[in-house]
N, C-alpha and C positions, 0 to 999 in steps of 0.2 A: 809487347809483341816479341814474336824471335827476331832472330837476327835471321837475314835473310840466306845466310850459307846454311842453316837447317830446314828452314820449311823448304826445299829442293821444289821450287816453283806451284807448291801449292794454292798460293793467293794469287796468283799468274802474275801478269804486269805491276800490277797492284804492290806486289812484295810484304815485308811485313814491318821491320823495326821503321820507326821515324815517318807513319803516315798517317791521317784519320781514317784512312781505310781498317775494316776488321784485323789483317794481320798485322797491323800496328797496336792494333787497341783491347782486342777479344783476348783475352789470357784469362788461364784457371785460376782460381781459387782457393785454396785446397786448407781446411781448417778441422782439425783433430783434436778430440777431447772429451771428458766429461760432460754429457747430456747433448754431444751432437750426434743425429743420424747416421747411420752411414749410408751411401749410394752417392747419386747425382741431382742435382739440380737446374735446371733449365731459369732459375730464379737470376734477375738482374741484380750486379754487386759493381762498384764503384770504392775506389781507394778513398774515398772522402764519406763510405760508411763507416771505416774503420773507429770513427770519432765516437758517434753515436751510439754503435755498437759497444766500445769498451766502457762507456762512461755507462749502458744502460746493465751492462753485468758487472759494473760495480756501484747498481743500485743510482744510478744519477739519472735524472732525464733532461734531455738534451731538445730543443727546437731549431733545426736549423735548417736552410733552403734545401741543403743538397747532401746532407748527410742522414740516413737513412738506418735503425738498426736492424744488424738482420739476425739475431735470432729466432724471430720466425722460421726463417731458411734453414740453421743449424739445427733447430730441430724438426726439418723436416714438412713445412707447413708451406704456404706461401706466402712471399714476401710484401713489404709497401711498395716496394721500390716499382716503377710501371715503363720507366726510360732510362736510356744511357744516354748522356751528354759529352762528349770530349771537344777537348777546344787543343789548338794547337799554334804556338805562337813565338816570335824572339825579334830579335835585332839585327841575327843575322841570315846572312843569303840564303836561299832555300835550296839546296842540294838536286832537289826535284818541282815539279809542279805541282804535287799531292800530296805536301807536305806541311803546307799551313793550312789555315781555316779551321770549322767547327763542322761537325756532324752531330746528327742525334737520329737515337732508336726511339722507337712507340710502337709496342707491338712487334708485328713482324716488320714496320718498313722503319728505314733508315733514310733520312735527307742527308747529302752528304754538301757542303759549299766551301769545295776548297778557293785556298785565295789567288783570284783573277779567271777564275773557269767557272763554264756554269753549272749552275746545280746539278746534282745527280740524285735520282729514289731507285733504292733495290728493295726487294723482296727479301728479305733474310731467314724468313722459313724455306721461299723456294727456292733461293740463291745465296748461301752460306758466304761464298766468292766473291760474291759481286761482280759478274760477272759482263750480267744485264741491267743495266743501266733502265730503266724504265723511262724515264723523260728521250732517251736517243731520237723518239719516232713524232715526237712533239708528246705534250700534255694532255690526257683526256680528263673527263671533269670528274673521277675516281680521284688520278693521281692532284690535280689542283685542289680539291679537295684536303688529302694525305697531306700534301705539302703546307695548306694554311695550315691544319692543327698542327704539327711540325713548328715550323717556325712562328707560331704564338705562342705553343710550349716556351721554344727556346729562349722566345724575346722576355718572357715574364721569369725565366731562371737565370737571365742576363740581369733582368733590372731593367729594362728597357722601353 
């Protein structure tokens, strides 16, 4: 994420370096070269594609839980990848309250379970911010819904 003297309140409270919120965690991409597209991609990428991806354009193929290649993407196609997972975690104190715990994307929604608060689901097609919390008003059987596949995703990319 940026640091939070440049995004000049973008992410609102939220902020952006050092949270599982988007502007901690949503950053570009940006990859040039022989046989990649050009434009943009709305396609899901993670630093732990990076493995898969170099080992499968240098002819290796790779199986692993969370690393994903995305040459599909670079040239312009869409990708395997279907969620974003971040986990956030240390030893020491937490600067803020929204600064440890795990989130995860599927689709448009995000469960976010920072540590010692309760859950939170946004919309991130229609709430990039995060703004609106969707559980605030209680749960309706949409979002309990969202939130089991949510965290059965995340409990089976844990090991759990």
């Amino acid at each position: 994420g940026s640091p939070n003297q440049v995004t000049r309140g973008f992410y609102g409270a939220h902020g952006a370096k050092s949270t599982i919120y988007e502007g901690g965690t949503h950053v570009p991409l940006v990859v040039s070269g022989p046989g990649v597209a050009s434009g943009r991609t709305e396609g899901f990428a993670t630093t732990s594609d990076l493995f898969a991806t170099i080992a499968g354009l240098a002819g290796v193929e790779v199986n692993m839980t969370d690393s994903y290649d995305l040459q599909p993407l670079l040239k312009g196609d869409a990708g395997d990848r279907d969620y974003i997972y971040v986990e956030h975690f240390s030893n020491q104190p937490a600067t803020r309250v929204d600064v440890f715990g795990w989130a995860m994307r599927v689709g448009a929604y995000k469960l976010l379970h920072a540590e010692g608060q309760a859950a939170e689901l946004y919309n991130l097609v229609d709430d990039p911010r995060e703004y609106v919390n969707l559980l605030a008003d209680g749960i309706s059987n949409d979002e309990a819904a969202v939130m089991s596949e949510i965290e059965q995703r995340a409990s089976e990319l844990r090991g759990n």
